[in-house]
LORO-886163 format. One record per residue (C-alpha): residue number from 1; residue in three letters; x, z, y. Coordinates in pm, whole numbers, plus 32768, in hexadecimal, padded with zeros to 4 digits. Each point is the difference from the previous one (the first is absolute). Layout:
BEGIN
R   pos   code      u      w      v
R   NUM    ala      X      Z      Y
...
***
This chain:
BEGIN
R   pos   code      u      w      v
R     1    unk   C6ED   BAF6   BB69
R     2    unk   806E   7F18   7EC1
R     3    unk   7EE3   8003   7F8F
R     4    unk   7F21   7FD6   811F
R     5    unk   8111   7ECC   8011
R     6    unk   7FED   7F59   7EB8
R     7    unk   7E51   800D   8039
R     8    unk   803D   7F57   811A
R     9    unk   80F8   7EF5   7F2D
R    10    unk   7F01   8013   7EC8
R    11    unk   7EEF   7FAD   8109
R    12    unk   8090   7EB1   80C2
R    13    unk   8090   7F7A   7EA3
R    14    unk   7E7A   8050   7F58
R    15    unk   7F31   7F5A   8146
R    16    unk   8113   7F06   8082
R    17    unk   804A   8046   8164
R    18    unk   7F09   7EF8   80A5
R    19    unk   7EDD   803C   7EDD
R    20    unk   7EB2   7FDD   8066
R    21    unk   7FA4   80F1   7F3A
R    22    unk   80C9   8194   800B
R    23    unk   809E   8094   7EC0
R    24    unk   7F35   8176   7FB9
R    25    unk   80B2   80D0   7F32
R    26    unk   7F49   8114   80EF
R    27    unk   7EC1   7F48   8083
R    28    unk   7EC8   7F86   7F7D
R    29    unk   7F9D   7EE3   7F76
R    30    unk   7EE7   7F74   80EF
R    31    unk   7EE5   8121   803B
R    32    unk   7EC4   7F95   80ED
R    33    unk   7F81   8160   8062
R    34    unk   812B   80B4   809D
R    35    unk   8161   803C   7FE8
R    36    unk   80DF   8110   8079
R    37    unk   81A9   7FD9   8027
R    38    unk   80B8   8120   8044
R    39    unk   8191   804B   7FB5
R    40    unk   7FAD   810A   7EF7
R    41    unk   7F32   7FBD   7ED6
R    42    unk   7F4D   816A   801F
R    43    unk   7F5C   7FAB   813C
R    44    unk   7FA5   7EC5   7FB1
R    45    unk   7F08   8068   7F06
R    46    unk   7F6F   80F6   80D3
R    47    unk   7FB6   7EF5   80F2
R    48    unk   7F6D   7F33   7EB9
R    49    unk   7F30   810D   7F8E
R    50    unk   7F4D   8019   8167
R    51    unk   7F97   7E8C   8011
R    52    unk   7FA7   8023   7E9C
R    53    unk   7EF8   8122   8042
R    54    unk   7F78   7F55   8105
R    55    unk   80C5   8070   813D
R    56    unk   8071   7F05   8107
R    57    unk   818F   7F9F   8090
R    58    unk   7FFE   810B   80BD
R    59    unk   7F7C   80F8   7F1C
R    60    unk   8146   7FA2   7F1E
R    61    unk   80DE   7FE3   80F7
R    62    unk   7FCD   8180   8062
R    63    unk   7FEF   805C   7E9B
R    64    unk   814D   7F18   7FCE
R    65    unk   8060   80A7   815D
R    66    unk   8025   8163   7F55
R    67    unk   8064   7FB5   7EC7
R    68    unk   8101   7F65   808B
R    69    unk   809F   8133   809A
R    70    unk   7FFF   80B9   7EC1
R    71    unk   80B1   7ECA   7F16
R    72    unk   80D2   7F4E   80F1
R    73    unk   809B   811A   80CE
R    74    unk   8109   7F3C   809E
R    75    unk   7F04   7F27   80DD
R    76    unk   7E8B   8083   7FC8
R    77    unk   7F99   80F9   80CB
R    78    unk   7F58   8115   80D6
R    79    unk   8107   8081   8088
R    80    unk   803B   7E96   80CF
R    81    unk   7F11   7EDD   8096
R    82    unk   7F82   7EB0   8014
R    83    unk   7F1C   7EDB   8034
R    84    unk   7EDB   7F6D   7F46
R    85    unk   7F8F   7EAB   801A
R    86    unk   7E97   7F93   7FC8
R    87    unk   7F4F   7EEA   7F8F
R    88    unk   7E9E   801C   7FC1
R    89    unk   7F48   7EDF   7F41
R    90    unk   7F4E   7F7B   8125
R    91    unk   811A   7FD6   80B5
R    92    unk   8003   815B   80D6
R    93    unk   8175   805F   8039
R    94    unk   8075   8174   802A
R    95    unk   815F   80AB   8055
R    96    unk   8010   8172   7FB3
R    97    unk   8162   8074   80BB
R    98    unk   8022   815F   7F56
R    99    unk   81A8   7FE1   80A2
R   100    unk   80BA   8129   8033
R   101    unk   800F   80C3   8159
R   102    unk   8103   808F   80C9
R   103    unk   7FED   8195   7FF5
R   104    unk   7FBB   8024   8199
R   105    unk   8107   80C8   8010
R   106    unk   80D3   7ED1   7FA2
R   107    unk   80F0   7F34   8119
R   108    unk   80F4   7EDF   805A
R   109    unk   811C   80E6   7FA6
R   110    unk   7F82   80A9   7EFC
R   111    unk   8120   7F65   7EFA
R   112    unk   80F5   7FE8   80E1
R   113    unk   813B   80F4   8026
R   114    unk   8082   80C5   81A3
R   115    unk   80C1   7E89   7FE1
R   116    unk   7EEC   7F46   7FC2
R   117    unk   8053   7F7C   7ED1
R   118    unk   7F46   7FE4   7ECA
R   119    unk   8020   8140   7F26
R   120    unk   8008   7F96   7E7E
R   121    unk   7EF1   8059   7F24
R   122    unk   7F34   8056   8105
R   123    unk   7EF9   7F17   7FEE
R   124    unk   7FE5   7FF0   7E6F
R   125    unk   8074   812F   7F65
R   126    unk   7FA3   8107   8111
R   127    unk   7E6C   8084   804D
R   128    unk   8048   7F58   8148
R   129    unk   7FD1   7EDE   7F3C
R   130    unk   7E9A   805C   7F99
R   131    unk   7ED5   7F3E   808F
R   132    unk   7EA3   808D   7FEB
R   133    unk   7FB4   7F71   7EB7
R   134    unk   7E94   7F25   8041
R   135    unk   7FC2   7F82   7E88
R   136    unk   7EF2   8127   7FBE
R   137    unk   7F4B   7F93   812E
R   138    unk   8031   7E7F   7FA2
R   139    unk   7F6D   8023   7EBB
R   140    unk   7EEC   80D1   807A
R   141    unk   7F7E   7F06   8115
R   142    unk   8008   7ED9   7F0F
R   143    unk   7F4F   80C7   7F0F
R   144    unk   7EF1   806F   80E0
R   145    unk   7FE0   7EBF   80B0
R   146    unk   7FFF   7EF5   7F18
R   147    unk   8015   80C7   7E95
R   148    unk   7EFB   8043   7F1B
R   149    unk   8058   8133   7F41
R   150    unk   8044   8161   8032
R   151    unk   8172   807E   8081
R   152    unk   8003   80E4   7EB4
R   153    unk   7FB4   7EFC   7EED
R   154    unk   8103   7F21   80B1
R   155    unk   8104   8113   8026
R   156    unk   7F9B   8088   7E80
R   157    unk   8107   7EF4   7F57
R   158    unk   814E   8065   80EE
R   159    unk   7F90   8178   7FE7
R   160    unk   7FFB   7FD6   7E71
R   161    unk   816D   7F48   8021
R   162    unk   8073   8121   809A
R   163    unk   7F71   8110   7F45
R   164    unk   801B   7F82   7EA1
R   165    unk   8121   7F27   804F
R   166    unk   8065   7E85   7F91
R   167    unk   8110   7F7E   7F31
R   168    unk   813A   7F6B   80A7
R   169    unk   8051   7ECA   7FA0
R   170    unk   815D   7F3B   8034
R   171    unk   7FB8   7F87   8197
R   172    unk   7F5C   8148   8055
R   173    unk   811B   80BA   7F7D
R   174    unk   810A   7F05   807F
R   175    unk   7F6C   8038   814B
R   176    unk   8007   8180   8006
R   177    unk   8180   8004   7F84
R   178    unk   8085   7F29   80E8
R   179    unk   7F67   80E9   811B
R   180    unk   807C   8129   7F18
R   181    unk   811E   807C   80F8
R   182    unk   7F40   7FDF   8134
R   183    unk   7ED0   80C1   7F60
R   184    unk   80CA   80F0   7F63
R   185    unk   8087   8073   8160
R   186    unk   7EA1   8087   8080
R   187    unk   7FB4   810C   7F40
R   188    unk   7E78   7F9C   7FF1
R   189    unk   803D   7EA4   7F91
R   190    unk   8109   8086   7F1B
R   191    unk   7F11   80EB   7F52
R   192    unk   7ECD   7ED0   7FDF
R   193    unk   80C5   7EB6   7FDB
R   194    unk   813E   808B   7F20
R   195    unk   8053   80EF   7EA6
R   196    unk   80D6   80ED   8131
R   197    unk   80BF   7ED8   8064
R   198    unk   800B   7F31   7EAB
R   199    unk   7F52   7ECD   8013
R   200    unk   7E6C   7FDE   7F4D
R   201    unk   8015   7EFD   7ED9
R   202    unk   7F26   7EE2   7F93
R   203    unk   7F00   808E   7EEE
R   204    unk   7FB4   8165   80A7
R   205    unk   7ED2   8084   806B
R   206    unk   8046   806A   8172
R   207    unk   7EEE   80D6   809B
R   208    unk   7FB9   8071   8149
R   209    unk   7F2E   8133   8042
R   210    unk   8059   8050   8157
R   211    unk   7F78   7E8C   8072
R   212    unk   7EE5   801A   7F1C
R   213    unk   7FA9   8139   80F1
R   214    unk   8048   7F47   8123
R   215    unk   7F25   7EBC   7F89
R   216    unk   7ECC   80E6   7F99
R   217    unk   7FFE   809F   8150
R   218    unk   7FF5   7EDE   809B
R   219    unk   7ED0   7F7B   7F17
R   220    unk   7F3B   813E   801B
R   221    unk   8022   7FFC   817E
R   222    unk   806D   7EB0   807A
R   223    unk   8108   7FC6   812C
R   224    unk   7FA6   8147   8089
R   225    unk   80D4   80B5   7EF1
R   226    unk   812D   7F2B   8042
R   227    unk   7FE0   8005   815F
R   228    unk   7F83   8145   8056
R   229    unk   8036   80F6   7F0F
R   230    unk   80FC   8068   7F00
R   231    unk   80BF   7EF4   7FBC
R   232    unk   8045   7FA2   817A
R   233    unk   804F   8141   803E
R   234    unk   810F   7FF9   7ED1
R   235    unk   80A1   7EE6   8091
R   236    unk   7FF6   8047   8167
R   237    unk   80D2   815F   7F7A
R   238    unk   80F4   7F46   7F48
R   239    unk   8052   7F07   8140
R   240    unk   8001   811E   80FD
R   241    unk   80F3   80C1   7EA8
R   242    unk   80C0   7EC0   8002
R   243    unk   8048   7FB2   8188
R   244    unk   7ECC   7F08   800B
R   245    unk   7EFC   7FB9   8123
R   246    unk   7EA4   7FEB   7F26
R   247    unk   7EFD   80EA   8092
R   248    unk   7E90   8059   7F89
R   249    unk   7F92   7F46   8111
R   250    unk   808E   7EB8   7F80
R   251    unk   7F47   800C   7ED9
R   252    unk   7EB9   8048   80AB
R   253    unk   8025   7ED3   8101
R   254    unk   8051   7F29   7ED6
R   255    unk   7F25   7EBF   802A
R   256    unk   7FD1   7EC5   7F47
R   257    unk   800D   7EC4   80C0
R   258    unk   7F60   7EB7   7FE1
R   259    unk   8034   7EB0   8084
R   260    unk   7FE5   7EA7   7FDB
R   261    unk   80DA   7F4C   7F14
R   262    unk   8107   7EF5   8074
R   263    unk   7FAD   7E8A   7F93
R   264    unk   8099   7EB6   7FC4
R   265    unk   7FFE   7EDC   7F38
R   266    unk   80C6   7F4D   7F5D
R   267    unk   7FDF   7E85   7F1E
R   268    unk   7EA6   8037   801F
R   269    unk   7FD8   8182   7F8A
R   270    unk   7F9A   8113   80B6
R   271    unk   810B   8134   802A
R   272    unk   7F61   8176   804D
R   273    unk   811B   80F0   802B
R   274    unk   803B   8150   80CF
R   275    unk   7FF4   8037   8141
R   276    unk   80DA   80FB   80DD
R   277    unk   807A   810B   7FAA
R   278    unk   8070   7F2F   7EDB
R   279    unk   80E4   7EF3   8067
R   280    unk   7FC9   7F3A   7EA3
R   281    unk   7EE8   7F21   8054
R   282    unk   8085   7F81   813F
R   283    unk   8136   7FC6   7FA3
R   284    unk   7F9C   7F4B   7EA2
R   285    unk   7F09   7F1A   80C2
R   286    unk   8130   7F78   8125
R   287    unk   80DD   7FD2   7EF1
R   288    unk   7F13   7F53   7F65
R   289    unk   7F77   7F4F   8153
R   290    unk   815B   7FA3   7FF2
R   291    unk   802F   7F65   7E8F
R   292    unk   7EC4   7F4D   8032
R   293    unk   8077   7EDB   80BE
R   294    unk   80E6   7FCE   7EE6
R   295    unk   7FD6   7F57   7EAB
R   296    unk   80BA   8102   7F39
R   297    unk   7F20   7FA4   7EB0
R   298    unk   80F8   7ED6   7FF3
R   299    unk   80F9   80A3   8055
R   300    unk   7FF1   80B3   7EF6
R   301    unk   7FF5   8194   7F71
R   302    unk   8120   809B   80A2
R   303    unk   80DA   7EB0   8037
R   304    unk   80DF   801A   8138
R   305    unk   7F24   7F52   8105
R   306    unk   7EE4   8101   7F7E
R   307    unk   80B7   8100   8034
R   308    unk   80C5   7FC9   8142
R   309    unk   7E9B   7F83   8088
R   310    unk   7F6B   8186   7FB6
R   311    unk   8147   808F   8042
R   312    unk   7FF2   7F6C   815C
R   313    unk   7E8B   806E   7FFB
R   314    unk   804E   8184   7F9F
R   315    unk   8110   8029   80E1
R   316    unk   7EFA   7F9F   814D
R   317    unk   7EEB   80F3   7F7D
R   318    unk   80C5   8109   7FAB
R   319    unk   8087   7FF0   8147
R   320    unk   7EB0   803F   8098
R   321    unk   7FAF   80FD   7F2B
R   322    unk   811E   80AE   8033
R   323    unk   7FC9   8013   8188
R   324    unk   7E70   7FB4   803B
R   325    unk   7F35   80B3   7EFE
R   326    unk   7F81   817D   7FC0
R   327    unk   7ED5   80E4   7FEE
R   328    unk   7F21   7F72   80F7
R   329    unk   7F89   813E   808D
R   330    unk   8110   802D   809D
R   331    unk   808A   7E7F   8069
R   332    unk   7F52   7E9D   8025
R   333    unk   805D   7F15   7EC6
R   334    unk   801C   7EB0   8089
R   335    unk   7F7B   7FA1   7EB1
R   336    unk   7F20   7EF6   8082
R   337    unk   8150   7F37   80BE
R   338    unk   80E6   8053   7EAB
R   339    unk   7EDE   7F3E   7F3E
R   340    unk   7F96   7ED6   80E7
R   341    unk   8054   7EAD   7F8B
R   342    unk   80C0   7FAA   811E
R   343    unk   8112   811D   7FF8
R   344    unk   803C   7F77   7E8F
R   345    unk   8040   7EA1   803D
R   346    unk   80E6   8099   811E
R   347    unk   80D1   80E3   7F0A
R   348    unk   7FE9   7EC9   7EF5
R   349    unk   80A1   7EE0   80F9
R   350    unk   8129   8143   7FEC
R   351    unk   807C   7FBA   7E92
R   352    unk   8107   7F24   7FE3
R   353    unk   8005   7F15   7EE1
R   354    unk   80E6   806B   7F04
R   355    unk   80A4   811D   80CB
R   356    unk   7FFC   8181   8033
R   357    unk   7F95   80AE   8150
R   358    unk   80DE   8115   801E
R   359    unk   7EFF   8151   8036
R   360    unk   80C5   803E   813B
R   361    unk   7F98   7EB4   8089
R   362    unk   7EA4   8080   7FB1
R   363    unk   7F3C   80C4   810A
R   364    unk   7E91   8069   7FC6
R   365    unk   7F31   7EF6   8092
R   366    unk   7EFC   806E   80E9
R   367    unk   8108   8084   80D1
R   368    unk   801D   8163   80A6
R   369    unk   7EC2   80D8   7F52
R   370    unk   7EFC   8037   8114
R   371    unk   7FE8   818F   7FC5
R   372    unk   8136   80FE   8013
R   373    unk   80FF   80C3   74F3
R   374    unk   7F57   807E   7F45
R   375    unk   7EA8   7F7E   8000
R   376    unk   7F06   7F65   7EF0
R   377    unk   7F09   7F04   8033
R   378    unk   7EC4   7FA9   7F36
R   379    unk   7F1C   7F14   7FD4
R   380    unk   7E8E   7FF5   7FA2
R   381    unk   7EE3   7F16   7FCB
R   382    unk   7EA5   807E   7F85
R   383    unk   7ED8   7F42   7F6D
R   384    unk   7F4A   7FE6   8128
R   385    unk   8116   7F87   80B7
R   386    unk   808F   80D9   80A5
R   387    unk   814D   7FE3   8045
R   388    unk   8106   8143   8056
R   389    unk   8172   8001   8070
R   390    unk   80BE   8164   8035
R   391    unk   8157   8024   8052
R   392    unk   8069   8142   802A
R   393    unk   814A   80FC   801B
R   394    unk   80DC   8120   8022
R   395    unk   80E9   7F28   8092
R   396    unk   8146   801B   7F1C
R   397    unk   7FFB   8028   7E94
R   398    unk   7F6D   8154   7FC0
R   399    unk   7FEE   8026   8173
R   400    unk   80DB   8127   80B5
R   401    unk   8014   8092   7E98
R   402    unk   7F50   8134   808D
R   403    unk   7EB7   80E5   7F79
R   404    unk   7F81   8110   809A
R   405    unk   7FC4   8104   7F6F
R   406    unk   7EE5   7FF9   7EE2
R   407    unk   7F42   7EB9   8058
R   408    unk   80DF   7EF3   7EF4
R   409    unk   8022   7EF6   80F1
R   410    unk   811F   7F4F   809A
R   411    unk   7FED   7FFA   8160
R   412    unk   8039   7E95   80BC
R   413    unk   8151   7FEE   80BD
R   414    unk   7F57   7EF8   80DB
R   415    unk   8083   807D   8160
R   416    unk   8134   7F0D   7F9E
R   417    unk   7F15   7EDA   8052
R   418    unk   8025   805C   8158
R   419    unk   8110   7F97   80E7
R   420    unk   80DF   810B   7FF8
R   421    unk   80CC   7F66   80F2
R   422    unk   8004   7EAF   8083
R   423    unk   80EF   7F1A   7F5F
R   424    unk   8032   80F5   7EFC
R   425    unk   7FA4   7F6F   7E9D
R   426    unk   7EFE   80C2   7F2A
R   427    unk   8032   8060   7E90
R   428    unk   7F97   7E83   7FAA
R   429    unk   80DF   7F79   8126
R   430    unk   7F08   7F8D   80D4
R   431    unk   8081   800B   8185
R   432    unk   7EA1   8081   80CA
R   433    unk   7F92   8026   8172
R   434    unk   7F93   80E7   80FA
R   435    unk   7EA6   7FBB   7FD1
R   436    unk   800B   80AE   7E84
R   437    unk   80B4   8120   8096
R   438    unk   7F78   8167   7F61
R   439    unk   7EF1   80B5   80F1
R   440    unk   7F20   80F2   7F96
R   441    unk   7EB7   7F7F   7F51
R   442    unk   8099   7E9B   7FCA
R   443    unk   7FF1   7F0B   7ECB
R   444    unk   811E   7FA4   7FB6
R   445    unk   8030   7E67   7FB7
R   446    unk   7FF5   7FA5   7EAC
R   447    unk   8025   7EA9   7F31
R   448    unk   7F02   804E   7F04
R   449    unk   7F4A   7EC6   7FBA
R   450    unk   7ED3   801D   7F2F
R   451    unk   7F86   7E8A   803A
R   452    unk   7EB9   7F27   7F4C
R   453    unk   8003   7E9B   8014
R   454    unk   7EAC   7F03   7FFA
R   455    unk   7FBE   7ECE   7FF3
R   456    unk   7EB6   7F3B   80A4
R   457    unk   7F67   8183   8002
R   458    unk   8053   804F   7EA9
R   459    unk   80F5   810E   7F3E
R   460    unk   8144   7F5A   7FAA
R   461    unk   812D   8106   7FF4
R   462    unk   8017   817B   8034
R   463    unk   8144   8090   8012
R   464    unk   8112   80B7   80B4
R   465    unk   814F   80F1   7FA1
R   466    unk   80F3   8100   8028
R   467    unk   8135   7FCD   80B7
R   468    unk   808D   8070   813B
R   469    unk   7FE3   7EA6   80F7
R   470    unk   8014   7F29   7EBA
R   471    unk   7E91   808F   7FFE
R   472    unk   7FA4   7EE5   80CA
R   473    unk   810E   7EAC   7F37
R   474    unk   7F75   80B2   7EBA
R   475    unk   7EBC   7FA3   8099
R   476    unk   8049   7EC3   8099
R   477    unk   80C6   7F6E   7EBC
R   478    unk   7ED3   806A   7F10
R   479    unk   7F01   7F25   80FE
R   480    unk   80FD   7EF5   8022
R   481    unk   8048   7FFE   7E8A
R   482    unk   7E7F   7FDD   7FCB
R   483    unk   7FAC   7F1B   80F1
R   484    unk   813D   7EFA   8027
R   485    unk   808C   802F   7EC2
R   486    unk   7EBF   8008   7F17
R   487    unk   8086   8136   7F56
R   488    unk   7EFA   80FD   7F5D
R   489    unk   7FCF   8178   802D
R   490    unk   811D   8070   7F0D
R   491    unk   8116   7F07   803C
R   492    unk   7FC9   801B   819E
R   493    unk   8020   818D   7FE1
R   494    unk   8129   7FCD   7F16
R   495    unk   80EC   7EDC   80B1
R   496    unk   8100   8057   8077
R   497    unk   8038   804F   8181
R   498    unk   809B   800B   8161
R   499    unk   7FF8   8098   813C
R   500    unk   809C   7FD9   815D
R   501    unk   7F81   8122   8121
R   502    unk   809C   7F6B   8134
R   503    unk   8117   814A   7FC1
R   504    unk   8100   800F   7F53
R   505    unk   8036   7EB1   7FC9
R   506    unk   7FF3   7FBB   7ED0
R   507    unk   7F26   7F6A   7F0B
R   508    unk   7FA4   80E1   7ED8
R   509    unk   7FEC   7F74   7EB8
R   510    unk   7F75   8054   7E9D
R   511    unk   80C3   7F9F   7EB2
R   512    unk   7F91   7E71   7FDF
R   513    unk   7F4C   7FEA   8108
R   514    unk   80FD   7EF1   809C
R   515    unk   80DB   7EF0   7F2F
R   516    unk   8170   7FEF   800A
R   517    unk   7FCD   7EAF   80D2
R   518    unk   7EFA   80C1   80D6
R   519    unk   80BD   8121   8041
R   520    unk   8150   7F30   805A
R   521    unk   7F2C   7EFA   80EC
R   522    unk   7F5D   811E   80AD
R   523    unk   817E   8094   8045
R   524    unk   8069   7EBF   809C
R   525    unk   7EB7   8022   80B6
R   526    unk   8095   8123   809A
R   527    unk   7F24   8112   7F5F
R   528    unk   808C   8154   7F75
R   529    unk   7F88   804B   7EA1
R   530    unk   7FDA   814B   7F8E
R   531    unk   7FB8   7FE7   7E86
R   532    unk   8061   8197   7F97
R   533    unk   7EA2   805D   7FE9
R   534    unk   7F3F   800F   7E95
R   535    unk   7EBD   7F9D   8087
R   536    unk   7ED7   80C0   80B3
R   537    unk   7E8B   8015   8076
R   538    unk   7EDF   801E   7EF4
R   539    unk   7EF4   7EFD   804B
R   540    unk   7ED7   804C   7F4C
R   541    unk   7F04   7EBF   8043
R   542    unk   7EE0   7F83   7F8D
R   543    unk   7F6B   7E71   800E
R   544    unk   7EE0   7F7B   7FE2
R   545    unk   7FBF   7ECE   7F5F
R   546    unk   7F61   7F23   80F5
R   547    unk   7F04   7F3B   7EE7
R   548    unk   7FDD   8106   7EFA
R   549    unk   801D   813B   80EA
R   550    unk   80CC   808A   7EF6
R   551    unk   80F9   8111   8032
R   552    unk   8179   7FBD   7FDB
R   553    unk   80CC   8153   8059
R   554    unk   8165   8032   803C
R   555    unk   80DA   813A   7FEC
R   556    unk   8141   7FE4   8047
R   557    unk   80FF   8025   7F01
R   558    unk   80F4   80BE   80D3
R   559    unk   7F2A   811F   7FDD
R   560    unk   7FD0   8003   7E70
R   561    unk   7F07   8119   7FEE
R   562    unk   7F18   7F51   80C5
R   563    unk   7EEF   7F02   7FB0
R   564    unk   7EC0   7F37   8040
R   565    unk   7ECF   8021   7F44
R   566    unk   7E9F   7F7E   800B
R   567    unk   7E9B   7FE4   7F37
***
């Protein structure tokens, strides 16, 4: 974590906070034909080597998909889900939803002890807290609808990762030893991810046979061998072994979902975000509804009026999210009421100048609803233009910690994204209603943001991160950095940030990201500062120059093994 903080430091002194243009210790200069960003280095350059040969955003974005899972074990995966956001050069929009499911099996009570309390653990660290894993489908539709290559040259790169291994360097291994006691208490992940309980170290080779099997299955005989056959059948044993709910019949009634993606504008650009199942777009475009009736370029990057202004903003949408929004098979989003003009100049005439609404005072604003982390995100453009944004997850870092049996993965612990129990916090303290409640066959809500941004119909900004709910402020505070603040790709991944989610309520804060003078004006505001946490997310962006159409790619320096690279 020191050094992922001094990059960060090294970064804002290099580029200047407010620089036009972003430091790049990590990213390209300024390619034309395609860039990919990613939070390990690894998988960036198999995404690079697929544009380079020819293949389109998608084709990389499998390939960078799968590699993924092998070199950044925490957060890529197969053993979890996701969404994929399209842009195709004509303008054409898709949103693959490739979201874990429910096992069918799976109920209201299901974490809950004869009291009705929450039982601990249960929804992370348990095979209760297992979700049918999607990402194998995901990457499969995408690659058969809008790829270009075949499943096996695009899976070739992660299976070789695997098989022959990669070296460690100082944020892989950083990453695996501060997970070391968790892994080392589930005696798969023990046996893959640690020397029998002693943390890996940079500079070793570390190999992984048993997912190299699992990954060459799955290219020899597509989703059918994840889904059907062995490796299905080697989890569903270990849940059933463990006290879980998966059956062989969730994996065969897996399905991908599509939709259309959420929209909004804002100073003049064009927003495309997910939809539902995925809270992130939504809630990004009312806060940002919100902030737009406000001039917070003068106000300044992260002065007090900026801040209390999308403090005030954050508190209303989390609100909604927190009571309005999940899978929409199974509820009505009132997405279309959350998003119309009016609703925001309602919640806007709500902020008082220069003082804090207390998040009891705060109420989700449509009134009654009408019906009873870790992730990684990546970002790429191709020379066609193309553009691609996934964020996907197994939820918490390296997920419930659990493998089954011989397949190599970590399996998502993403039941804990459900409401467990209304008005009980998750693992990332988010307070949830009735209408994300577990049932069997349900998505549960998510606030994965994979978001691209235009301008007059052309490319501007791809980008998205990791993070629990700051998914969707990481999000917000790159755009706004961009477009109010003038910032490039590098220094608006690496400034500093904040975050407010209606409850607790408190305002999170990274090192630096507020003055002394800020931070004591905000107090007398009557905001709560909570300034403990290091720093998180992992934005990996890429702009476009609107006159050249160069490339300008940011990975963020809190993740040190990433980085953005381009031809």
């Amino acid at each position: 974590m020191l050094a992922s903080r001094l990059n960060l430091y090294r970064c804002l002194a290099l580029a200047g906070v407010l620089a036009a243009g972003g430091c790049s210790a990590q990213a390209a200069g300024a390619p034309r034909h395609g860039m990919v960003a990613t939070a390990q280095h690894e998988a960036t350059r198999v995404g690079l080597a697929v544009l380079e040969a020819g293949g389109n955003a998608v084709d990389a974005a499998v390939a960078v998909g799968y590699a993924l899972a092998v070199v950044d074990p925490c957060c890529g995966n197969v053993g979890g889900g996701g969404f994929m956001l399209v842009r195709f050069a004509g303008g054409k929009e898709a949103f693959v939803d490739f979201r874990e499911r429910a096992p069918l099996l799976a109920s209201p009570s299901i974490f809950l002890d004869a009291s009705g309390r929450v039982r601990k653990d249960a929804s992370t660290k348990s095979f209760l807290a297992v979700g049918v894993p999607g990402t194998v489908a995901g990457l499969e539709y995408a690659r058969t609808h809008f790829g270009s290559m075949s499943r096996r040259r695009l899976m070739a790169p992660a299976i070789a990762l695997a098989r022959e291994g990669f070296v460690l360097d100082g944020g892989d291994a950083a990453e695996l030893s501060a997970a070391n006691e968790e892994l080392s208490a589930s005696p798969g992940a023990r046996r893959i991810f640690t020397h029998d309980g002693t943390p890996r170290r940079a500079g070793e080779r570390f190999v992984q046979p048993q997912l190299a099997r699992t990954l060459d299955a799955i290219a020899l005989s597509g989703p059918d061998a994840f889904y059907r056959g062995w490796i299905a059948r080697e989890i569903v044993d270990a849940s059933r072994g463990g006290g879980g709910l998966l059956s062989m019949r969730d994996f065969a009634d897996y399905r991908v979902a599509t939709a259309p993606p959420v929209h909004c504008r804002y100073r003049g650009y064009d927003i495309t975000s997910a939809p539902p199942p995925s809270s992130g777009g939504t809630t990004l475009c009312e806060i940002l509804n919100i902030a737009s009736g406000f001039p917070i370029g003068r106000y300044g990057w992260n002065s007090a009026q900026t801040v209390h202004v999308l403090v005030e903003a954050e508190r209303r949408a989390f609100a909604d999210r927190n009571a309005y929004l999940a899978d929409p098979a199974f509820v009505k989003n009132p997405v279309d009421r959350l998003l119309d003009s009016a609703y925001a100049a309602k919640l806007r005439a709500q902020i008082v100048a220069n003082r804090a609404t207390p998040s009891v005072d705060v109420r989700p604003g449509l009134g009654p609803p009408s019906e009873e982390t870790q992730t990684t995100h990546y970002s790429i453009v191709d020379e066609y233009g193309n553009a691609v944004a996934v964020t996907y997850t197994i939820n918490d870092s390296f997920g419930s910690d659990l493998v089954a049996g011989d397949t190599g993965f970590l399996l998502n612990d993403e039941m804990d994204d459900f409401t467990s129990k209304p008005g009980a916090p998750n693992m990332y303290g988010l307070v949830q209603g009735v209408r994300n409640e577990v049932e069997g066959g349900k998505r549960p809500l998510s606030s994965m943001t994979p978001t691209i941004v235009t301008r007059d119909g052309k490319l501007f900004m791809v980008t998205g991160s990791p993070g629990g709910p700051r998914i969707i402020t990481t999000t917000l505070a790159t755009i706004q950095n961009a477009i109010d603040f003038g910032m490039g790709a590098q220094a608006a991944v690496a400034a500093p940030r904040f975050h407010h989610q209606w409850l607790p309520d408190l305002v999170y804060v990274e090192p630096r990201a507020f003055t002394a003078a800020t931070a004591q004006r905000l107090r007398e505001m009557g905001y709560a500062i909570d300034d403990r946490f290091e720093e998180w997310g992992s934005a990996q962006t890429i702009v476009v120059d609107p006159r050249s159409g160069r490339l300008f790619g940011g990975s963020d320096p809190r993740s040190p093994a990433g980085a953005a690279l381009g031809f």
